[in-house]
C-alpha positions as CSV (number, residue, x, y, z in Angstrom):
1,X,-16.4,16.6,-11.3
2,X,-15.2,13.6,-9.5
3,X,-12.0,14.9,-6.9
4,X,-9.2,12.6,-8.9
5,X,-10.6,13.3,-12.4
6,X,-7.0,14.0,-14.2
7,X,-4.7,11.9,-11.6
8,X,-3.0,8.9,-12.3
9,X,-2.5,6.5,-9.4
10,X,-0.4,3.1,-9.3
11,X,-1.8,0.8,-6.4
12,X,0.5,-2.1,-5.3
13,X,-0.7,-5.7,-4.1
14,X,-4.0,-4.6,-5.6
15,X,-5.2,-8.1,-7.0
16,X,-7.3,-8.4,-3.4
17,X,-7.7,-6.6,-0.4
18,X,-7.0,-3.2,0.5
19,X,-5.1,-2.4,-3.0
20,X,-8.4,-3.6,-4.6
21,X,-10.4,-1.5,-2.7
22,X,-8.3,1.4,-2.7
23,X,-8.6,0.8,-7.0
24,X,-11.9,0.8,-6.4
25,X,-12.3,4.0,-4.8
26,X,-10.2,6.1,-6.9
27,X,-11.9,4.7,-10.1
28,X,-15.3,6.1,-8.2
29,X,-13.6,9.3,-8.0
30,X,-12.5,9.3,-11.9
31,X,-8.5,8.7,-11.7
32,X,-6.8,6.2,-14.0
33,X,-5.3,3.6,-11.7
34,X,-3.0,1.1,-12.4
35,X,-2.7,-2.1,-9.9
36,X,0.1,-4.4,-10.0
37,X,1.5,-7.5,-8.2
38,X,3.7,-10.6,-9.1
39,X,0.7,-13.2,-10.6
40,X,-1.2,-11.4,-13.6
41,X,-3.8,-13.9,-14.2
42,X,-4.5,-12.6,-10.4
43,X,-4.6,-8.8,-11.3
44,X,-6.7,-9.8,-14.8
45,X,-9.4,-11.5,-12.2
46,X,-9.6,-8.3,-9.7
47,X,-9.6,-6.4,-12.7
48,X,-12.9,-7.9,-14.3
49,X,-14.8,-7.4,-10.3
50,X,-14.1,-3.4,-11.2
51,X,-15.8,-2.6,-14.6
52,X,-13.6,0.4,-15.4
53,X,-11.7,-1.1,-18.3
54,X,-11.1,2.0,-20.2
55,X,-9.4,3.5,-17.0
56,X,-7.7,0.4,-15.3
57,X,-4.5,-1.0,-16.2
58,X,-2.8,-4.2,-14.8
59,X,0.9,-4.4,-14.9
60,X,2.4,-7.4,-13.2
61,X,5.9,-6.8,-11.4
62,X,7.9,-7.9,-8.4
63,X,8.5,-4.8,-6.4
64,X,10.7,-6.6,-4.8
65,X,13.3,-6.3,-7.6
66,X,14.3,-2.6,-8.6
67,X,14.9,-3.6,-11.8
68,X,10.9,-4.4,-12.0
69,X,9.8,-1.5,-10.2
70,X,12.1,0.9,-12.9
71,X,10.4,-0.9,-15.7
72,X,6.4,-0.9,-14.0
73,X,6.6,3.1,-13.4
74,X,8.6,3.5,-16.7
75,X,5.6,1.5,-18.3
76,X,2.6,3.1,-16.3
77,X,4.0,6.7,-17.1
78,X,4.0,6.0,-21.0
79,X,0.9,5.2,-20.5
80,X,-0.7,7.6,-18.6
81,X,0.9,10.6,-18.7
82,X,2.3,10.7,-15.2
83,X,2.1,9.0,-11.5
84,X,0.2,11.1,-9.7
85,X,-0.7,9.2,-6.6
86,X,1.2,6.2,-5.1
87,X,-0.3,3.9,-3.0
88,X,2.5,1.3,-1.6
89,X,0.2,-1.3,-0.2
90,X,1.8,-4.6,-1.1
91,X,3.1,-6.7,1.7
92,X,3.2,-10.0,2.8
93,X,3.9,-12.5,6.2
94,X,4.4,-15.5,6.9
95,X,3.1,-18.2,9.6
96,X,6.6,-19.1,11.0
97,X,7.0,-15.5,12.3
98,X,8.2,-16.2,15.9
99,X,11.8,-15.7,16.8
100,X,12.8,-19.2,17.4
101,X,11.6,-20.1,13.9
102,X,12.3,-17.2,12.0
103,X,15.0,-18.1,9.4
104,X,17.4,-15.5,7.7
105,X,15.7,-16.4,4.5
106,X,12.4,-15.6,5.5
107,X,13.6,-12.4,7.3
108,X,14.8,-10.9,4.2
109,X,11.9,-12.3,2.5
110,X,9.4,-10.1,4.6
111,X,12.2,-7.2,4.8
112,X,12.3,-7.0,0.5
113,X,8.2,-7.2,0.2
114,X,7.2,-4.8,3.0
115,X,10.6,-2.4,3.4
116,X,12.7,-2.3,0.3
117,X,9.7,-2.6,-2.4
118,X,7.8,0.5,-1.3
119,X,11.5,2.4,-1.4
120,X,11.8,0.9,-4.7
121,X,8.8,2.5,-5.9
122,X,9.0,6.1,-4.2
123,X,12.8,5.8,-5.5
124,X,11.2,5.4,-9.3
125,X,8.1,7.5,-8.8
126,X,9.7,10.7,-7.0
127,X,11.6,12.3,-9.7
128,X,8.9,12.8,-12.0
129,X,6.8,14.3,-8.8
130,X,9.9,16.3,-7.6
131,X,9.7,17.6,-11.5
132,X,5.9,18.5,-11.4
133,X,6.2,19.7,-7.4
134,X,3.4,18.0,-6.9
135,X,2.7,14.4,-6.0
136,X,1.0,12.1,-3.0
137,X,2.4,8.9,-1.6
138,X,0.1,6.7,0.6
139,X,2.0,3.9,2.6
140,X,-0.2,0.9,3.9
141,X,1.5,0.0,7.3
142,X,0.0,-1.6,9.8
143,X,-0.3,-1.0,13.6
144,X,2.6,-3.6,14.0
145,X,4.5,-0.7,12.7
146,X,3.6,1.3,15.8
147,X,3.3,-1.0,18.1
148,X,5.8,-4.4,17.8
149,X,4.0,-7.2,19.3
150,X,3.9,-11.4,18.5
151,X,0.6,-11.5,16.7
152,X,2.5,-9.7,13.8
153,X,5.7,-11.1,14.1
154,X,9.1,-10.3,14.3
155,X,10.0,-9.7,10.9
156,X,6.8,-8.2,10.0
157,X,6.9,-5.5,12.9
158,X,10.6,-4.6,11.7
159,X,9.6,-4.1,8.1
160,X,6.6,-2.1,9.1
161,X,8.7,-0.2,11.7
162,X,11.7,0.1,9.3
163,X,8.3,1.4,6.6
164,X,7.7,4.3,9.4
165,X,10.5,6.1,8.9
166,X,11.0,5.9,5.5
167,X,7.8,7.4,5.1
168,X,8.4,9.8,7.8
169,X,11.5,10.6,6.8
170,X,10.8,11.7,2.8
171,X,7.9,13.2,4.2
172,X,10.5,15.6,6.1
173,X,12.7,16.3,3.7
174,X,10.2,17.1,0.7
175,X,8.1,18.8,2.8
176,X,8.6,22.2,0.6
177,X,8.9,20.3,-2.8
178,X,5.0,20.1,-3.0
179,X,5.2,16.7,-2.4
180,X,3.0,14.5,0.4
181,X,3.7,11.3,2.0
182,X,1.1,9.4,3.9
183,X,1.6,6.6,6.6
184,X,-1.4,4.8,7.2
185,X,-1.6,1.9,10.0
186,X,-4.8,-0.5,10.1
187,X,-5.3,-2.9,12.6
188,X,-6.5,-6.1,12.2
189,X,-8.3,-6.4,8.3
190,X,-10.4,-9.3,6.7
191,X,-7.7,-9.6,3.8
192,X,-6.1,-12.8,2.5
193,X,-3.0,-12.0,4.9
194,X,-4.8,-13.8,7.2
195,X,-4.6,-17.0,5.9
196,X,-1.0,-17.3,7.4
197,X,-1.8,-16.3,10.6
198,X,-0.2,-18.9,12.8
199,X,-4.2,-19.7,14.2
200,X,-6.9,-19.8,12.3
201,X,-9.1,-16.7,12.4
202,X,-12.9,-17.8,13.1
203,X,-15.7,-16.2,11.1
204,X,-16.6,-14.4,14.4
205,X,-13.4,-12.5,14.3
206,X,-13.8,-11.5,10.6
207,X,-16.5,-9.8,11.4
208,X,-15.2,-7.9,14.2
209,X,-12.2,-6.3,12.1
210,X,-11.7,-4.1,9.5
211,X,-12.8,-4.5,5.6
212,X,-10.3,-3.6,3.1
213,X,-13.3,-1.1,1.8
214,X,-12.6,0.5,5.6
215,X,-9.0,1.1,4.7
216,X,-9.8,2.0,1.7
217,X,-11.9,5.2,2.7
218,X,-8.8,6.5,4.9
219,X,-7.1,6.1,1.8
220,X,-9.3,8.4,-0.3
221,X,-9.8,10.9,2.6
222,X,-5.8,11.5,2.4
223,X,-5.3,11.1,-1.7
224,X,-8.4,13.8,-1.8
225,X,-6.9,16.9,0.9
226,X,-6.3,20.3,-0.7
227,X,-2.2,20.4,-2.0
228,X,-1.9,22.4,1.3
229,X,-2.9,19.7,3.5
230,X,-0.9,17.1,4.5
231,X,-1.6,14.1,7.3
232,X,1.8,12.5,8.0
233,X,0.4,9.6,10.2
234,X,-3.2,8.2,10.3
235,X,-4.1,5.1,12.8
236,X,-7.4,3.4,11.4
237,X,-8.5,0.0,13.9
238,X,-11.5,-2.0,15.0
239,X,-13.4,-0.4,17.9
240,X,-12.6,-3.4,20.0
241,X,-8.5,-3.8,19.1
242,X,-6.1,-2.8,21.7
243,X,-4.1,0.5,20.9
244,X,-1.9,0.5,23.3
C-alpha cells in the first residue's frame, strides 16, 4: 500500500513549483490532494501535467482573504472526507524589495500572501484535526526565514520570519493534541519566484539550485513519519549556498 493511501492533503500555490511537485508526490504515494491558488485556468493546466484526475481536485481561492480560506477547506472537506495534511506553500515577492523602495502597500502585500494566508488556513484546517487528534501541517518557508538578508528582501524575510513562529509556536502548544507542524526552509529553488528577482538569474545559476521536485522530497519525508515522530524545523539548500 502506498504510505498516504486514505489521507487527504490540500497544497497551496500548487499551480507550479514546489506546490506542484509536492501534488505530485503525494498523488505517487495514493492521497487525494487538492491544490489551490488565485488563477484557475492556472491550477486546470498543472492539473492536466499530473494524470491523477480521479484523485486531484483544483479549487481556486485567495488565501489571502479568510473569508476564501473558510469557504476552500469548507469545500475540500465535503469533498473529501477530511484535511488530513496541509501543506502551506503559497507565497509570493516582489522586485522592489529593498528598503528605500519598499512601499506600505507592497509590505502588506507580501505580509497577507506569505504570513496571514498560511494562519488563515491552519485557523480553518485545525479544528477538524484537533477533532480527529490527528493531523500534519507542512510550512514552505524559506532560509530568508532563518537567516534575513537583501537577496530576499525586507518584507519577504519578515513574513518568513513572522511564518517561524507561527509554525513553531502551534507546533508547541498542540504538541499533545496529536497534531504535527512542519517548518521547512529551502534555499535558493528554480521556481517562477525567480522571475522577480531584482537580477536576472542566468541558466548557470538554475542549475546550481534546488528543483521544486527537491523540496518536494523533504516534503514527503516529513508528511510520511510514524504519528510519533515529529520534525519541527528542516533546512533543505544547494550544496554551494551559504548557511550562515
Amino acid at each position: 500500500m502506498s504510505r498516504l493511501t486514505g489521507k487527504s492533503a490540500l497544497v497551496t500555490g500548487g499551480g507550479s513549483g514546489i506546490g506542484l511537485a509536492v501534488a505530485h508526490v503525494f498523488l505517487e504515494e495514493g492521497a487525494q490532494v487538492t491544490i489551490t491558488g488565485r488563477d484557475l485556468a492556472k491550477l486546470r493546466r498543472a492539473a492536466e501535467t499530473l494524470h491523477a484526475a480521479e484523485r486531484l481536485h483544483v479549487q481556486a481561492a485567495d488565501i489571502a482573504d479568510p473569508d476564501q480560506v473558510q469557504k476552500l477547506v469548507r469545500a475540500v472537506t465535503e469533498r473529501s472526507g477530511s484535511i488530513d495534511i496541509l501543506v502551506n506553500n503559497a507565497g509570493l515577492n516582489i522586485k522592489q524589495r529593498g528598503v528605500r523602495e519598499l512601499t506600505p502597500e507592497n509590505w502588506q502585500l507580501l505580509l497577507r500572501a506569505n504570513l496571514d494566508g498560511a494562519f488563515y488556513c491552519i485557523h480553518a484546517v485545525l479544528p477538524q484535526m484537533l477533532e480527529r487528534k490527528d493531523g500534519v501541517i507542512i510550512n514552505i518557508n524559506s532560509t530568508a526565514g532563518k537567516r534575513a538578508s537583501p537577496l530576499g528582501g525586507v518584507a519577504y524575510s519578515a513574513s518568513k520570519f513572522g511564518m517561524a513562529a507561527l509554525g513553531l509556536c502551534v507546533a508547541a502548544e498542540e504538541r499533545e493534541s496529536g497534531i504535527r507542524v512542519s517548518n521547512i526552509y529551502p534555499g535558493e529553488v528554480n521556481t517562477p519566484i525567480l522571475e522577480v528577482r531584482p537580477q536576472p538569474v542566468s541558466e548557470e545559476q538554475r542549475r546550481r539550485i534546488l528543483r521544486p521536485e527537491d523540496v518536494a522530497a523533504a516534503v514527503l519525508f516529513v508528511a510520511t513519519l510514524p504519528p510519533h515522530i515529529s520534525v519541527p524545523e528542516l533546512v533543505i539548500k544547494p550544496t554551494f549556498q551559504m548557511y550562515v
